[in-house]
MARVOKE-303687 format. One record per residue (C-alpha): residue number from 1; x, y, z negated. Coordinates in Angstrom, 3 decimals, padded with zeros to 6 digits. Example, Ala and Ser with C-alpha at 12.3 -4.5 7.8 and 13.67 -1.06 7.14 Angstrom:
MARVOKE-303687
1, 012.300, -004.500, -007.800
2, 013.670, -001.060, -007.140
This chain:
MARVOKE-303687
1, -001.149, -016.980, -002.283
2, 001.100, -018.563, 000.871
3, 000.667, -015.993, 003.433
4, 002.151, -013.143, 005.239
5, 001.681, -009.772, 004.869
6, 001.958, -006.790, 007.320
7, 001.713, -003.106, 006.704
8, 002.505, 000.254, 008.322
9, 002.477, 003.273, 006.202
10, 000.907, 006.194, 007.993
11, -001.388, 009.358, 008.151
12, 000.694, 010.931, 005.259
13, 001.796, 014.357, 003.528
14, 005.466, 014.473, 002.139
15, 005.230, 017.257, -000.993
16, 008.811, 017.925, -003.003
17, 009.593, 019.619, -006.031
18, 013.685, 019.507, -007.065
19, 014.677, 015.733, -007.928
20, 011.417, 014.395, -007.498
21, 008.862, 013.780, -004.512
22, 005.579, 012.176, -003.774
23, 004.207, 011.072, -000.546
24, 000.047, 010.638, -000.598
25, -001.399, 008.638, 003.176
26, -002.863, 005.497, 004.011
27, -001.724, 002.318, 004.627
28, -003.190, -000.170, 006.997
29, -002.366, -003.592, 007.396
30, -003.056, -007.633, 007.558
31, -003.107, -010.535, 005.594
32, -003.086, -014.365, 007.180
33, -003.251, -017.665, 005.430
34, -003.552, -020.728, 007.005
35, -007.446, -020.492, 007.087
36, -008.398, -016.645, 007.353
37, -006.964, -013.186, 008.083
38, -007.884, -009.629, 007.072
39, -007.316, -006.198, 008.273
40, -007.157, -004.201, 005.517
41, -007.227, 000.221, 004.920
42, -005.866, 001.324, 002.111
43, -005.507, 005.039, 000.416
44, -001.892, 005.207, -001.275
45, 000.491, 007.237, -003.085
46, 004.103, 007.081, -003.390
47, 006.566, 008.755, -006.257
48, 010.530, 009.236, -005.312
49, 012.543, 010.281, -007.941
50, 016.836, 011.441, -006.805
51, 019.153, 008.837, -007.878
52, 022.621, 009.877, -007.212
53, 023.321, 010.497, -003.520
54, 019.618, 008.831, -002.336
55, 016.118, 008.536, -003.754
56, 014.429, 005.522, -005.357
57, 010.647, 005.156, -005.534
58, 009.283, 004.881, -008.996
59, 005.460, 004.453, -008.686
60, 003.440, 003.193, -006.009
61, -000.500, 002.422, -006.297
62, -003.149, 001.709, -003.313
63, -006.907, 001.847, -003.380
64, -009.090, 000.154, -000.884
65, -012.152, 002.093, -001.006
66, -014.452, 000.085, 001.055
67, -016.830, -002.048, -001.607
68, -016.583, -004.720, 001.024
69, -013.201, -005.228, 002.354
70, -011.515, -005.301, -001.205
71, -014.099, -007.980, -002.235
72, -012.838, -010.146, 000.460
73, -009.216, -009.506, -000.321
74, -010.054, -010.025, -003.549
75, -011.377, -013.364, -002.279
76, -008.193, -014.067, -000.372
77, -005.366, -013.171, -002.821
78, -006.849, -014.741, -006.240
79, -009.565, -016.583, -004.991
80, -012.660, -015.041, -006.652
């Protein structure tokens, strides 16, 4: 999909344990193609692992839990 994509990483609790850390929040954003737009919410988590002198995230996954809102970014990105 041609578009561009905007999001802000907020709302968020930072929990550590020695070489690793993981960073659980919400994300909220926008989409816009030439013909639409959507404002999106999504739930997210983050996993940092040390790597030398600075960290390097490993894992990151994001659930949009309005039924709704991911059907129509669904419809957006891939067009179903």
């Amino acid at each position: 999909m041609k578009g561009s994509y905007r999001f802000e990483f907020w709302d968020y609790t930072l929990h550590r344990a020695d070489e690793v850390f993981f960073v659980v929040g919400r994300e909220r954003g926008r989409i816009e193609t030439d013909n639409s737009a959507l404002d999106l919410a999504i739930r997210t988590t983050r996993l940092f692992t040390r790597e030398g002198s600075g960290w390097r995230q490993l894992h990151h996954h994001g659930s949009i839990d309005d039924p709704d809102m991911l059907s129509r970014y669904q419809r957006l990105v891939f067009g179903r």
